[in-house]
C-alpha positions in Angstrom: -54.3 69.3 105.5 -57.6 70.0 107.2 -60.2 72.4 105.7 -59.7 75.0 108.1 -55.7 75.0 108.7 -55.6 78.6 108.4 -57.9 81.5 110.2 -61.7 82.1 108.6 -64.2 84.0 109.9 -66.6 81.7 108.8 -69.2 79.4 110.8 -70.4 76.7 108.3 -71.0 74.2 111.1 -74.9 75.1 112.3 -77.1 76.5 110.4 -78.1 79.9 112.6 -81.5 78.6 113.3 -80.3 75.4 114.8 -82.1 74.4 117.6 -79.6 72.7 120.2 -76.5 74.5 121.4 -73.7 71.7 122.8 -72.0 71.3 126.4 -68.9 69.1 125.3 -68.4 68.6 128.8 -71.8 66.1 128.5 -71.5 65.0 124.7 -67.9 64.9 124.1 -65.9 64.6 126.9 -63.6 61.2 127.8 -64.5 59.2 131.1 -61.1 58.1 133.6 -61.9 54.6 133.0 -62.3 52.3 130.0 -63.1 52.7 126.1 -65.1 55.9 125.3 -67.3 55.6 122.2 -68.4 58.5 120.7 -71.9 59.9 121.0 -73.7 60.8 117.9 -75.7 64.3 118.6 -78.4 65.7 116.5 -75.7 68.3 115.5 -72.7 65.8 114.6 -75.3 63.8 112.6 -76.6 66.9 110.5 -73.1 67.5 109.2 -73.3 63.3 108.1 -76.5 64.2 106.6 -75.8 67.5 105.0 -72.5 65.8 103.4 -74.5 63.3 102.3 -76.9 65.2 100.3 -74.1 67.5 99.7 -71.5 65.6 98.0 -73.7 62.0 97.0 -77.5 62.3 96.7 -78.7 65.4 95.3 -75.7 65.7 92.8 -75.8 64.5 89.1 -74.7 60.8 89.0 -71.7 61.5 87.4 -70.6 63.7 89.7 -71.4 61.5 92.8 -68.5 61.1 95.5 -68.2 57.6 96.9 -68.8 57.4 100.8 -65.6 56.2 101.6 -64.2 59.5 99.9 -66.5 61.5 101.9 -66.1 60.4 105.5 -62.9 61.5 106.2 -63.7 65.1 105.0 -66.8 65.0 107.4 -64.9 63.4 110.0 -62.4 66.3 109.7 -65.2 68.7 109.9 -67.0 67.1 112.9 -63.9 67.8 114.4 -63.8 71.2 113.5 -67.0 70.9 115.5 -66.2 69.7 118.7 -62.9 71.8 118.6 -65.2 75.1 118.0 -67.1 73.9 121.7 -63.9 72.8 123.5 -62.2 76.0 122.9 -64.8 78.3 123.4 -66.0 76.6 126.8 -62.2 75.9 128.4 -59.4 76.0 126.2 -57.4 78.2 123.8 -57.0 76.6 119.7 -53.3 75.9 120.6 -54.5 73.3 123.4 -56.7 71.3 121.9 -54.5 68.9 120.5 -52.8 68.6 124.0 -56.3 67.5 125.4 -57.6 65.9 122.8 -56.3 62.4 122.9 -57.5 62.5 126.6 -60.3 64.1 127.5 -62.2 64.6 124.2 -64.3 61.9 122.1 -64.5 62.1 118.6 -66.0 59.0 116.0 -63.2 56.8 114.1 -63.1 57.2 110.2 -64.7 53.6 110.5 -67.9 55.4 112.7 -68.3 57.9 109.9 -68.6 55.5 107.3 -70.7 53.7 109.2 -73.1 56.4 110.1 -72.8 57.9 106.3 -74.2 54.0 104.6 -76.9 53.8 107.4 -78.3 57.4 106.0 -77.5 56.0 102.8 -80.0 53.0 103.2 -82.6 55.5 105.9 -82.8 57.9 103.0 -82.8 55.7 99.9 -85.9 53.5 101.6 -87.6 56.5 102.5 -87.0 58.8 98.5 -86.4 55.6 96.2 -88.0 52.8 97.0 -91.2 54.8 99.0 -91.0 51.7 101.7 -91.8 54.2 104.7 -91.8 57.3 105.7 -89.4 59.3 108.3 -92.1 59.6 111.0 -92.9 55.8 110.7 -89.3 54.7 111.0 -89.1 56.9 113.8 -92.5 55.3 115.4 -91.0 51.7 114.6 -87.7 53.1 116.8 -85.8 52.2 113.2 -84.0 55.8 113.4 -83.5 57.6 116.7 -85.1 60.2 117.6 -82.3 62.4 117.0 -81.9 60.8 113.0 -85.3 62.1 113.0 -84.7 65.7 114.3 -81.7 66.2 112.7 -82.9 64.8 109.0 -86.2 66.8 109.6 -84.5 70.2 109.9 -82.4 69.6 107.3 -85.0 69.0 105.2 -87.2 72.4 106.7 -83.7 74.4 105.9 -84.1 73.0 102.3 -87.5 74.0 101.9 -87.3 77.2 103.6 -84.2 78.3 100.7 -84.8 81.5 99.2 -83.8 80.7 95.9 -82.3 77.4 93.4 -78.5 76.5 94.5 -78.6 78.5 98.2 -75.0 77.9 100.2 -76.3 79.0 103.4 -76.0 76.1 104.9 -73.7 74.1 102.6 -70.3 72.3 104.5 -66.8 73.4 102.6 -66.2 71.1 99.5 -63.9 68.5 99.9 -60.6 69.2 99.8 -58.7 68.6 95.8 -54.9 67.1 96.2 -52.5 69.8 95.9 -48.7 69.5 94.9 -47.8 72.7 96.6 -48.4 73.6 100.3 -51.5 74.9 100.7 -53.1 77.1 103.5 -56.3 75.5 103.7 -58.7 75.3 100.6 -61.5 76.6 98.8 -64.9 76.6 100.1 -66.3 76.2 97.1 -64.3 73.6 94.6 -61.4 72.3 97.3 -58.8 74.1 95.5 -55.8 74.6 98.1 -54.9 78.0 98.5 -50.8 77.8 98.2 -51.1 81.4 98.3 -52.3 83.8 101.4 -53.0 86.3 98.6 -55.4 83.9 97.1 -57.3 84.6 99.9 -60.7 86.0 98.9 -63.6 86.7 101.6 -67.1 86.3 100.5 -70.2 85.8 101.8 -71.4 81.9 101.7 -74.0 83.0 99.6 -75.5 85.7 97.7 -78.5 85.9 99.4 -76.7 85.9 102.7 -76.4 89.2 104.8 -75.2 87.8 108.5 -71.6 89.7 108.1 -68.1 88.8 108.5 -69.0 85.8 110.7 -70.6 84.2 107.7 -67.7 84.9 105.2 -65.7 82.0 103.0 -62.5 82.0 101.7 -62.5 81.0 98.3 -59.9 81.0 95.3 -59.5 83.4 92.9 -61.3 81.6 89.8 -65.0 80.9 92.5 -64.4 84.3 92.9 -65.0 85.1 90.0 -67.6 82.6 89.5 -69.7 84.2 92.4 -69.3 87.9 91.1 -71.2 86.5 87.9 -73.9 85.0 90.1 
């Protein structure tokens, strides 16, 4: 079950100040001939880098996902991604698996994992072992430029947080095994939601006040969680 198998009104995928908007047609899109490897964009590699922090680094140790649990969520949601761009230039949701296998790129689970223990070893050099620094590894062309602008304004959207433990810009939690059919899951904890009346719109965060487009379905106990908050 993907994270968003059921309709939200939510848009967790750029952060609003973003800088780049994607054509799918240039980024995404299948040539007639041969293999097509998918490109890596600054956008597709800040959701790598925001699940990275997310779910690995800037949790307590004990409470650390393993990189090969957390690439296929974020391969899930950087498919999320393109979708959102394909069917808002061309095509209506119901298409897009038509098209999909044809005309649209999108990285193998084996490419996110890939991409997810480079940042590992980028960011550990760089905040553990103090070896270099973002703008040198971008001068030595060890990170591409788009690493660079993409780790950069995640780290200026961290900064610029109005208060400890801000969702604004935080990607849905990864989805919990469920023994019942579920309609999607929790934003928050990854609970499925075997219930539509355990549906619960919130905004992603308390200090957040961009309306409905901005709203997360959560479960009934993180609602509860974020009326305390």
């Amino acid at each position: 079950m993907l994270p968003h198998d059921f309709p939200l009104r939510e848009n967790w995928m750029l952060p609003h100040d973003f800088p780049l908007r994607e054509n799918w047609m240039l980024e995404y899109k299948r040539g007639f001939y041969g293999r097509s490897r998918f490109i890596w964009t600054p956008a597709t590699l800040g959701i790598i880098i925001r699940g990275y922090f997310q779910f690995h680094r800037s949790v307590p140790s004990v409470q650390r996902v393993s990189l090969v649990r957390i690439a296929p969520h974020l391969r899930a949601l950087i498919r999320d991604y393109v979708k959102s761009l394909v069917c808002k230039s061309h095509f209506a949701e119901d298409h897009f698996e038509r098209i999909r296998a044809r005309w649209v790129r999108l990285p193998s689970l084996d490419a996110v994992l890939s991409k997810l223990r480079e940042c590992h070893r980028i960011v550990h050099s760089v905040n553990a072992l103090c070896l270099a620094t973002y703008e040198s590894l971008r001068d030595d062309r060890v990170i591409s430029m788009d690493f660079y602008n993409a780790i950069t304004h995640f780290i200026s959207l961290r900064s610029a947080a109005s208060h400890s433990g801000c969702r604004r810009h935080a990607l849905p939690a990864l989805p919990r095994p469920s023994s019942l059919p579920s309609h999607g899951s929790c934003f928050l904890c990854g609970a499925g939601l075997t219930d539509k009346i355990d549906w619960n719109f919130i905004p992603k965060c308390s200090c957040d006040s961009h309306g409905e487009e901005d709203e997360v379905c959560v479960c009934s106990s993180c609602l509860d969680i974020f009326a305390d908050e």
